[in-house]
C-alpha positions as CSV (number, residue, x, y, z in Angstrom):
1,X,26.9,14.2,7.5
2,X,27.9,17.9,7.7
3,X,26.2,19.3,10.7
4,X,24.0,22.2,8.7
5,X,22.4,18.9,7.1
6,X,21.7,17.7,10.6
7,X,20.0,20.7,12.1
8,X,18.0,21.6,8.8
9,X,16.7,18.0,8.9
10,X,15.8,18.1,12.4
11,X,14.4,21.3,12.6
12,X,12.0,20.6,9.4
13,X,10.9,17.1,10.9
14,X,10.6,19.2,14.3
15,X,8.9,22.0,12.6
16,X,6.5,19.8,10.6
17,X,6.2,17.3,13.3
18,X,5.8,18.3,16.8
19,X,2.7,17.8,18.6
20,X,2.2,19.3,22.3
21,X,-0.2,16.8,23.6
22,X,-2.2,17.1,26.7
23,X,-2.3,15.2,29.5
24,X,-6.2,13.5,28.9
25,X,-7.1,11.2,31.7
26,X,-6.3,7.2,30.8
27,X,-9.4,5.5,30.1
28,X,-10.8,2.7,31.9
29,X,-10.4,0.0,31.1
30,X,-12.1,-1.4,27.8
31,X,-15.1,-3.7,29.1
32,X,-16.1,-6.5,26.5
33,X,-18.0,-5.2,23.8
34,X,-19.3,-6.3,19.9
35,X,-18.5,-2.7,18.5
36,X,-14.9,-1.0,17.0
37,X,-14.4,2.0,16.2
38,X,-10.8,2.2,13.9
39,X,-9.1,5.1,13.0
40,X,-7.3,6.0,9.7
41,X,-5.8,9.3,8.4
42,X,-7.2,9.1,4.9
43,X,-10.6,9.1,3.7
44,X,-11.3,6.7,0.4
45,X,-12.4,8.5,-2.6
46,X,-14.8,5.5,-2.7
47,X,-15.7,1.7,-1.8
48,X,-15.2,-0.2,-4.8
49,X,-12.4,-2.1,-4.6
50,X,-12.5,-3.2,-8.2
51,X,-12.0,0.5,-9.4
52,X,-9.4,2.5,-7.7
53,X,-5.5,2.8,-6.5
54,X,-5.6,4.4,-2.9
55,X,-5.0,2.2,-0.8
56,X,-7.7,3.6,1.8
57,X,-10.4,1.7,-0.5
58,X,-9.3,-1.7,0.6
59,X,-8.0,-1.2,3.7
60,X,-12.0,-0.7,4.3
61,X,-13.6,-3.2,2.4
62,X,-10.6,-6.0,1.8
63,X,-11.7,-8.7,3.5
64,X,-14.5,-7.0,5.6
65,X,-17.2,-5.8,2.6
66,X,-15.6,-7.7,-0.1
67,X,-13.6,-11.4,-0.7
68,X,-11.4,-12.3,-3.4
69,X,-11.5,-16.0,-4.3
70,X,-8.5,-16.5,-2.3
71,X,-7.1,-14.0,1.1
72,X,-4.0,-13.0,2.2
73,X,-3.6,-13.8,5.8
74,X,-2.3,-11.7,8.7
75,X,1.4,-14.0,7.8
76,X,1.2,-13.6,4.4
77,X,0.2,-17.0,3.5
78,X,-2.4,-17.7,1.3
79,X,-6.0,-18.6,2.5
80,X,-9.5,-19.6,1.2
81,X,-11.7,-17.0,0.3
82,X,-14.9,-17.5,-2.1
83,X,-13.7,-20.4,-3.1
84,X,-13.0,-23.0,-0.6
85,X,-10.4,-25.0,-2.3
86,X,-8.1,-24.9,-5.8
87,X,-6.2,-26.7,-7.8
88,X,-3.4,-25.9,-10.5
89,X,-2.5,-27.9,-14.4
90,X,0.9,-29.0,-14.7
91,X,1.8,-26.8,-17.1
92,X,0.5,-23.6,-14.5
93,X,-2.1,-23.0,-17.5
94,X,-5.8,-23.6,-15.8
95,X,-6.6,-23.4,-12.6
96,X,-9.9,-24.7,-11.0
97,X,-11.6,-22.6,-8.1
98,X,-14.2,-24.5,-6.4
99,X,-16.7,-22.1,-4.5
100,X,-18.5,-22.1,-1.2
101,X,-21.7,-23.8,-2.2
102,X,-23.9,-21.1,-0.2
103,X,-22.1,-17.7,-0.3
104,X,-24.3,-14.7,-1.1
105,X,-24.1,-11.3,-1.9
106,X,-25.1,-8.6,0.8
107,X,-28.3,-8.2,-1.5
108,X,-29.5,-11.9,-1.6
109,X,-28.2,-13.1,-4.6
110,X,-25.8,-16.2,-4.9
111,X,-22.1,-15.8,-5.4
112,X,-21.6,-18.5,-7.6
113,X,-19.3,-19.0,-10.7
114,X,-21.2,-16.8,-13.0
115,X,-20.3,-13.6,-10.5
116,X,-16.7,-14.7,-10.8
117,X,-16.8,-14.9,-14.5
118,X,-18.5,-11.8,-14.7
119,X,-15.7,-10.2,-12.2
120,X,-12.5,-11.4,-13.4
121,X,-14.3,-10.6,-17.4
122,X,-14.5,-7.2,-15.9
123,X,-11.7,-6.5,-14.5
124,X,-9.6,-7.7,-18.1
125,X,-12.0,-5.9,-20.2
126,X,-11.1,-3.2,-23.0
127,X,-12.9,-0.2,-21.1
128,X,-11.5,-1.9,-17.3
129,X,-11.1,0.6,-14.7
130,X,-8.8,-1.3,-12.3
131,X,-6.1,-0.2,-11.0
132,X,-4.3,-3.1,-11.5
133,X,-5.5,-4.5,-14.9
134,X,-2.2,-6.0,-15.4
135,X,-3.3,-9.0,-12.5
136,X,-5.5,-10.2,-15.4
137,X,-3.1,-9.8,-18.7
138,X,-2.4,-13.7,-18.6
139,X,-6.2,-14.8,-18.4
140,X,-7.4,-15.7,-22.0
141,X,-10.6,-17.3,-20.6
142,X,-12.9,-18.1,-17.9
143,X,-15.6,-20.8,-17.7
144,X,-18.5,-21.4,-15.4
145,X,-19.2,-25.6,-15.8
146,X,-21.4,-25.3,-13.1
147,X,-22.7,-22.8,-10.1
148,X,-20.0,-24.0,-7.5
149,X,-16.8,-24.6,-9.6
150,X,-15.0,-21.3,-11.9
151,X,-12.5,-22.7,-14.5
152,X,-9.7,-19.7,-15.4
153,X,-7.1,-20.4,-18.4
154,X,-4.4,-18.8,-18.7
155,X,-2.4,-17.6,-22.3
156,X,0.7,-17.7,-20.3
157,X,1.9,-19.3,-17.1
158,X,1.7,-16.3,-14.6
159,X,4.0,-17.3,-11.1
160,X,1.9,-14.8,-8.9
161,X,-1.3,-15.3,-10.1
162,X,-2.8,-16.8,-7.2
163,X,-1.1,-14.0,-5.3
164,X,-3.3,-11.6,-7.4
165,X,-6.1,-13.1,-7.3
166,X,-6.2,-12.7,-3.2
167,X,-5.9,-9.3,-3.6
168,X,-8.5,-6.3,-3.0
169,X,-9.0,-5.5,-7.2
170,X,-9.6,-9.3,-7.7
171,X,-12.6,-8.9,-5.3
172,X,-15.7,-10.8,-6.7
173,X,-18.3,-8.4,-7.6
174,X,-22.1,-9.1,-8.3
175,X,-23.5,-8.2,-11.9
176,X,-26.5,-6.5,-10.7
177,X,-24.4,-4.1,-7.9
178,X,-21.2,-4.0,-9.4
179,X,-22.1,-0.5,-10.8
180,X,-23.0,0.8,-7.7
181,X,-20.0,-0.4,-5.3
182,X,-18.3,3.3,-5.4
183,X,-21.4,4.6,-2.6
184,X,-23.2,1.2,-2.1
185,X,-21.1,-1.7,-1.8
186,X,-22.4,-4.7,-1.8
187,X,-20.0,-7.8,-1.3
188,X,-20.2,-11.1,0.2
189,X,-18.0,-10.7,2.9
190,X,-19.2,-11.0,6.9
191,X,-20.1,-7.3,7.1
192,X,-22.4,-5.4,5.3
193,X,-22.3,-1.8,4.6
194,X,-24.2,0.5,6.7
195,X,-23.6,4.2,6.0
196,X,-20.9,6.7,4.7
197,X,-20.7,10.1,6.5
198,X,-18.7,11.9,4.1
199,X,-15.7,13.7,5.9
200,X,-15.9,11.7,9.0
201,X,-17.3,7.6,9.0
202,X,-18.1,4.6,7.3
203,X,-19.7,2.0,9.4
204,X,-20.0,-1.9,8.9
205,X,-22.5,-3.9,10.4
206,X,-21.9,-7.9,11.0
207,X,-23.6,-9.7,8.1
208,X,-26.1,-12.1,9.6
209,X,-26.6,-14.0,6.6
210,X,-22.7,-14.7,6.1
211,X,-21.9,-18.3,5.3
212,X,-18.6,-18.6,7.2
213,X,-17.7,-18.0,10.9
214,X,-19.6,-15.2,12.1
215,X,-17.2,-11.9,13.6
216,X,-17.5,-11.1,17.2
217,X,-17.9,-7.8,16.6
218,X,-21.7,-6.5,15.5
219,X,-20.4,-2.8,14.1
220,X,-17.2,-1.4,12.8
221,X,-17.1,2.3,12.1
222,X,-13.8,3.9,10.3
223,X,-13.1,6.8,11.5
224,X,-11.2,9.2,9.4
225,X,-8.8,11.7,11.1
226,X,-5.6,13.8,9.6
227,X,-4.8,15.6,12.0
228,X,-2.0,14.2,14.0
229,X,-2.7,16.3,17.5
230,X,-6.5,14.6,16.7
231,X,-5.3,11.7,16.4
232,X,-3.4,11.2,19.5
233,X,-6.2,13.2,21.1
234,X,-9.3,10.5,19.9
235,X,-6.8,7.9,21.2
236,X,-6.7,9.3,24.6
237,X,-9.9,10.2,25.0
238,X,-11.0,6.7,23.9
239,X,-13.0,8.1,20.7
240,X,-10.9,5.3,18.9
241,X,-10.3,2.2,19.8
242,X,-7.2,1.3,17.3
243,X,-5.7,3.3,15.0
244,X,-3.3,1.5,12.3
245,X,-1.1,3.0,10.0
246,X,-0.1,5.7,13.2
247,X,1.9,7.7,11.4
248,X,2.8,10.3,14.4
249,X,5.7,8.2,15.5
250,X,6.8,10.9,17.5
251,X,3.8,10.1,20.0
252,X,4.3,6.3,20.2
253,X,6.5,6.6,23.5
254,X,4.3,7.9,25.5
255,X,1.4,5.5,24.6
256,X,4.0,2.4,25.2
257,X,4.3,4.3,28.5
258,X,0.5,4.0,29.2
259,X,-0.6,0.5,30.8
260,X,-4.5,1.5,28.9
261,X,-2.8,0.7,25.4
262,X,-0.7,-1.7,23.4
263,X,1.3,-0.6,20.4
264,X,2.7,-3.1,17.8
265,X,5.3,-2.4,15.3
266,X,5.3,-4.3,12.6
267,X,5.9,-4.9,8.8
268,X,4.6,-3.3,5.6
269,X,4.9,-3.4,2.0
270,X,5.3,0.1,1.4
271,X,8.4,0.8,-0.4
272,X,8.3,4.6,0.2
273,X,10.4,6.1,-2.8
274,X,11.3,9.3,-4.4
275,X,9.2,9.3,-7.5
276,X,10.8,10.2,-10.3
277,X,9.5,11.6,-13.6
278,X,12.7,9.6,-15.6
279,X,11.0,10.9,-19.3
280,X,11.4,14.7,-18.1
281,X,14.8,16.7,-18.2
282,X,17.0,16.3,-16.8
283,X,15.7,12.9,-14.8
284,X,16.6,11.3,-18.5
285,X,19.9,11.4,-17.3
286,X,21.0,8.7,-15.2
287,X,23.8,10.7,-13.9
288,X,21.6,13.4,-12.4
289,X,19.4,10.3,-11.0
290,X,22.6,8.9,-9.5
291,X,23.5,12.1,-7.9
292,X,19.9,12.8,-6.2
293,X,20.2,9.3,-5.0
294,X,24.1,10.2,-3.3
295,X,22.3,13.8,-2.2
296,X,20.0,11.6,0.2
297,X,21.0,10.7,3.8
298,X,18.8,7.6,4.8
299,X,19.6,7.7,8.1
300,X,18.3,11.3,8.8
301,X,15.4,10.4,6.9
302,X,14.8,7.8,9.2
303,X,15.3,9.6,12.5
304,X,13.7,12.7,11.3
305,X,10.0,11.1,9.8
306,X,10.1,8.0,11.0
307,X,11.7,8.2,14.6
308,X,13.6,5.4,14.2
309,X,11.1,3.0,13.3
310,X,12.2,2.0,9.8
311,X,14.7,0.8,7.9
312,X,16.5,1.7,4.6
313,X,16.2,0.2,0.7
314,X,18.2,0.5,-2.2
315,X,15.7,-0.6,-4.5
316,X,11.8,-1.3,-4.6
317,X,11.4,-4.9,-2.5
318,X,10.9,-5.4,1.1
319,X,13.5,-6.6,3.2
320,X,11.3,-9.5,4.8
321,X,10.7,-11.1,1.6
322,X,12.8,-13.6,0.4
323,X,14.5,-12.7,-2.5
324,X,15.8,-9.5,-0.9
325,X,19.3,-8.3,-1.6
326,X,20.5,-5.5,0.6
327,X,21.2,-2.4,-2.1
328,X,21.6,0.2,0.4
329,X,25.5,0.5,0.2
330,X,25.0,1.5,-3.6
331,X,24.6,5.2,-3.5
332,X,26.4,5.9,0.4
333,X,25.3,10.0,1.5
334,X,27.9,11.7,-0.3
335,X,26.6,15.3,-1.3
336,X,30.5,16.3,-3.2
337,X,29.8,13.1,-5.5
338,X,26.9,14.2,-6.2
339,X,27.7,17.9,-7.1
340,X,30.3,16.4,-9.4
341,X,27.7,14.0,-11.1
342,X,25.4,16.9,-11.9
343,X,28.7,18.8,-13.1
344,X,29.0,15.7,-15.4
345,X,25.2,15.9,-16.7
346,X,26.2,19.9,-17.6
347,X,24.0,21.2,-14.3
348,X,27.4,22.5,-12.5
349,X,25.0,25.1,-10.8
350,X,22.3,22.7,-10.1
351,X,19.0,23.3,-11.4
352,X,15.3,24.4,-10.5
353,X,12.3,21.7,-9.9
354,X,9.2,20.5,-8.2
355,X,8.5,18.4,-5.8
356,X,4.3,17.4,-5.6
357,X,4.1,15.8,-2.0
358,X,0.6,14.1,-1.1
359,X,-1.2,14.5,2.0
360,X,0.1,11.3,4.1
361,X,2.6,12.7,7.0
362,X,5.6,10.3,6.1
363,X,5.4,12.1,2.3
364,X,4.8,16.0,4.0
365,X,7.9,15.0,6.3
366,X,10.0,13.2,4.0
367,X,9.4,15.9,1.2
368,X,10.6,18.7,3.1
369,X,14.0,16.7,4.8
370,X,14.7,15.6,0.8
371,X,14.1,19.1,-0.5
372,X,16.9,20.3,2.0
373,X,19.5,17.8,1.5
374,X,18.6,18.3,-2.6
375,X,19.2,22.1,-1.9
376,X,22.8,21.5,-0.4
377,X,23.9,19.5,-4.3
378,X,22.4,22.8,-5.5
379,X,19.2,21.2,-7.0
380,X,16.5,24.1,-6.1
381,X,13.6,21.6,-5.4
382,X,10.0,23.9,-4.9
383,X,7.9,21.6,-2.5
384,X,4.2,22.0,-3.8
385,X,1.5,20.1,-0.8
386,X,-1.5,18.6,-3.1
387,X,-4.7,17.2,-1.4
388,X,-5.2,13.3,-2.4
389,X,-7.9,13.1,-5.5
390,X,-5.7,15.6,-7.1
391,X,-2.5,13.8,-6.7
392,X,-4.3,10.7,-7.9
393,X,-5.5,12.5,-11.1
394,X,-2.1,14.9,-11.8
395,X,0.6,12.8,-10.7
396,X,-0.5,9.0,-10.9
397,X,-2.7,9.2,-13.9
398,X,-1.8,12.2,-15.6
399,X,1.9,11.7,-15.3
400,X,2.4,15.6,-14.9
401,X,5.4,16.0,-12.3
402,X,8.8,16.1,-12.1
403,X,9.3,14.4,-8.3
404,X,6.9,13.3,-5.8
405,X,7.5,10.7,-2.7
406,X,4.9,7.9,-2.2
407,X,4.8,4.7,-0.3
408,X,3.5,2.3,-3.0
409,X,2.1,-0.3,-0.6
410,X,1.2,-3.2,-2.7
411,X,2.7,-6.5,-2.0
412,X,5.1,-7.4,-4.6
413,X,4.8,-5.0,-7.0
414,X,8.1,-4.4,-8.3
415,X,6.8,-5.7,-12.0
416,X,5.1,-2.0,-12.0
417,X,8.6,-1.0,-14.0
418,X,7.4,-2.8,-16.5
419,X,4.4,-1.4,-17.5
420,X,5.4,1.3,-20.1
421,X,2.3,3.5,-19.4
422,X,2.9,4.0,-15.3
423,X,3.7,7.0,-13.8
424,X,7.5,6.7,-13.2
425,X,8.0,6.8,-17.4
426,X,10.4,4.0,-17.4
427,X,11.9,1.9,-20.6
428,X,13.9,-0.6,-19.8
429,X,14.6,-3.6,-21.8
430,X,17.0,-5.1,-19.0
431,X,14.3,-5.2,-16.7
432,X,11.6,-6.1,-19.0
433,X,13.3,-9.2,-20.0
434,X,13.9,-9.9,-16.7
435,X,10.1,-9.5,-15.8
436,X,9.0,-12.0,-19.2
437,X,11.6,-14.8,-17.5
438,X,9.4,-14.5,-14.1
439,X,6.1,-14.2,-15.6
440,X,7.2,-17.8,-16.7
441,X,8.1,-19.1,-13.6
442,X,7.0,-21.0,-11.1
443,X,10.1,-22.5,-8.9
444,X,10.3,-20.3,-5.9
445,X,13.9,-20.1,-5.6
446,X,14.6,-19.2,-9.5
447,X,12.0,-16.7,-8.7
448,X,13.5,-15.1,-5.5
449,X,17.1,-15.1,-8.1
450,X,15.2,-13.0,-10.6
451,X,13.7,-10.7,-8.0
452,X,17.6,-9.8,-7.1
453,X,18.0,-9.1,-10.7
454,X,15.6,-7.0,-11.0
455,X,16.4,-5.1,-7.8
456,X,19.9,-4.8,-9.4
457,X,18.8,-3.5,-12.3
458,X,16.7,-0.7,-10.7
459,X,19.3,0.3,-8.8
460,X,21.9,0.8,-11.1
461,X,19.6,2.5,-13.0
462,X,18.5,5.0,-10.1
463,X,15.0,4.9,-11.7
464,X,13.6,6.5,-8.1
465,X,15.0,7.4,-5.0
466,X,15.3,4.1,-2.8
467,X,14.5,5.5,0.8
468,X,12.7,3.2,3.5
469,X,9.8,0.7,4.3
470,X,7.2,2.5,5.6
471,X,6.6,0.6,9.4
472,X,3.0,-0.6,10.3
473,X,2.5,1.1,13.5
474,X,-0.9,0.6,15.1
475,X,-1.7,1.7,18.9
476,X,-4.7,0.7,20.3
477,X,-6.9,0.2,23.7
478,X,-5.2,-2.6,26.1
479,X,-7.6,-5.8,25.6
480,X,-8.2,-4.8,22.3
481,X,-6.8,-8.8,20.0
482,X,-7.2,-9.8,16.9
483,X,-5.8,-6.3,14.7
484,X,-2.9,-7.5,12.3
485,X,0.5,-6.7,13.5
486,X,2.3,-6.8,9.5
487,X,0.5,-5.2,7.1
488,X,1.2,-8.2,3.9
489,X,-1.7,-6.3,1.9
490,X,-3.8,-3.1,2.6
491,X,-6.4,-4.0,4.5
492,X,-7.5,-3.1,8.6
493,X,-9.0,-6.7,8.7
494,X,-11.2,-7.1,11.7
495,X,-13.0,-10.2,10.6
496,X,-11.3,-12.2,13.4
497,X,-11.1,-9.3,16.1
498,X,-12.8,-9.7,19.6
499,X,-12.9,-7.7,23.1
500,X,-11.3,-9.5,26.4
């Protein structure tokens, strides 16, 4: 990497990311206790899980507020939720949920089959407002025989659709409260909501009426902090008790350093990407794709956001998945190959764009590093900051951008290139008929063969810009157990966490 690469990378991650921090006393040591107080760097633009994208909605309520019929657990695996047990046809068709016999709602009223069929209805309907409508695409009817037992049939055999249905947008909702989940949640799950301070808190109190094992902890409160100086600062001042998703990695050495507080680095799903607008000139063009994608250096990216902790894709699927194959070699740094690309596309003196960056510090950081190694291929990108409801309605929805850079953190999402309405404007009948073949199966290994197809595919195509996973950093107070060290869905689940 030529060395005016290296310095303008370091001194924008330097510039953008350098925090003097003071030297707070150590708090004592954390005596047992039934509250939590977690922080997070994004505040949710609401609490229905049901009805929105940002991942800051679940990683409140998932779990916590609100239970799909199945959970992901802290490995990954599968685990009861509402219903206590399941079973699957032969032909992957219809599969049975049968429910805990006395779950409730937060308001009193049963959770029985009728709330499923009313949720999973909901969530399929015409006029649905989830973010992930596509989960229920294969459902062509569901059946309440009686209060305890929910019968779903599919139109299609769907190989993930017990993944989905753990999920945060396959929450169970209550017919009476659904409408009122985006201030007022009401869930079944073993806390309740309390309040919302708007700008600062929301705070969960432990459900006394919950059917299950009951949480140690009586209150949770989320505490919502972007600032990374404030961050650091809450932590050492013991204002917060664990913060996951610690995005200033450039502060995790001196809290491994500190005997008052344990940091775990783990996985995540978020394949953080350079988005790519491929329906707007010139991103039509797979050679100018190709070239952005030889115009990035991975490794500096790495260093300069992520401080190391990270590693490289070269296409959208985690590397601690099965079914992985290592793209990364693909498009090697090479800015002359990709100034003669752009020659070939008939941009021989680059051109002018604009890169939308939302607020999260890995996309301010990233943006900035990208927009200078773009510069040196001659491609004149215009970094433009936006705030997060805006990027959700502009970018996400609207589809009005050229690039943008966004972790998209859901597990196993690399069917989203084949919706032909998502933001990325991607047509491709490669990987669509790729995507029909796994929608039909079931075998694991034929369906970890057809996730390397698909990776392929997106790769060769250049569709976005393949950088890194985005690592699930979480420091908190020494004696703190029970916080999840992967992140295999968004959610801060502290259903099982307890003080020494």
């Amino acid at each position: 990497m030529p060395n005016r690469t290296a310095r303008l990378a370091l001194a924008a991650a330097l510039a953008l990311g350098a925090v003097t921090f003071g030297t707070a006393p150590t708090p004592a040591r954390a005596q047992a206790r039934a509250d939590l107080v977690v922080g997070m760097r994004l505040e949710p633009p609401h609490l229905d899980p049901t009805a929105g994208a940002a991942a800051a909605i679940k990683e409140v309520t998932y779990a916590n507020l609100f239970e799909p019929l199945l959970r992901v657990g802290p490995e990954g695996n599968l685990i009861p939720g509402l219903a206590e047990r399941w079973t699957v046809s032969a032909d992957g068709l219809t599969y049975t949920f049968l429910l805990r016999p006395n779950a409730k709602f937060h308001d009193g009223r049963l959770a029985d089959s009728a709330a499923v069929k009313f949720s999973l209805d909901r969530a399929r309907g015409a006029d649905s407002v989830n973010a992930q409508k596509s989960y229920f695409a294969a459902i062509a009817a569901v059946d309440a025989p009686d209060p305890h037992t929910a019968v779903v049939t599919l139109s299609r055999p769907d190989g993930l659709f017990l993944f989905h249905m753990a999920t945060g947008d396959a929450a169970i909702v209550g017919p009476d409260s659904a409408a009122g989940n985006k201030q007022t949640p009401v869930g079944t799950g073993p806390f309740k909501f309390e309040r919302w301070v708007a700008g600062d808190r929301v705070v969960l109190a432990r459900n006394p009426d919950y059917d299950g094992p009951k949480p140690a902890l009586e209150r949770v409160t989320f505490r919502f902090i972007s600032d990374p100086a404030a961050q650091v600062a809450a932590l050492k001042a013991g204002d917060i008790d664990s913060f996951p998703q610690f995005d200033t990695y450039e502060a995790l050495p001196q809290f491994r350093n500190d005997r008052a507080f344990t940091v775990m680095v783990g996985t995540t799903e978020g394949e953080t990407i350079l988005s790519t607008n491929n329906a707007r000139k010139p991103f039509d063009d797979v050679r100018v794709r190709r070239a952005m994608a030889h115009a990035i250096d991975r490794k500096t990216l790495i260093e300069g956001v992520l401080f190391g902790n990270g590693s490289a894709i070269g296409s959208h699927f985690p590397p601690h998945r099965a079914g992985y194959v290592d793209l990364t070699g693909l498009y090697p740094y090479d800015p002359t190959k990709a100034k003669a690309l752009l020659a070939q596309a008939g941009y021989p003196n680059g051109f002018d764009t604009v890169l939308k960056l939302p607020p999260p510090i890995y996309a301010r950081r990233s943006g900035e590093l990208i927009a200078a190694m773009l510069a040196e291929v001659g491609i004149r990108a215009k970094v433009e900051p936006m705030e997060w409801a805006p990027w959700l309605e502009k970018v996400f929805k609207g589809k009005d951008y050229d690039l943008t850079l966004i972790a998209h953190t859901e597990p196993l999402d690399i069917d989203v290139y084949a919706r032909p309405d998502y933001y990325f404007n991607y047509k491709s009948e490669r990987f669509n008929a790729v995507q029909a073949e796994l929608d039909r199966t079931q075998d694991m290994d034929k369906r970890n063969f057809l996730y390397g197809e698909q990776q392929r595919v997106l790769a060769d195509d250049a569709v976005n810009g393949f950088l890194f996973m985005l690592p699930a950093a979480t420091v908190q107070k020494a004696g703190l157990q029970g916080m999840w060290l992967n992140r295999p869905v968004q959610a801060n689940d502290v259903t099982g966490v307890r003080w020494k």
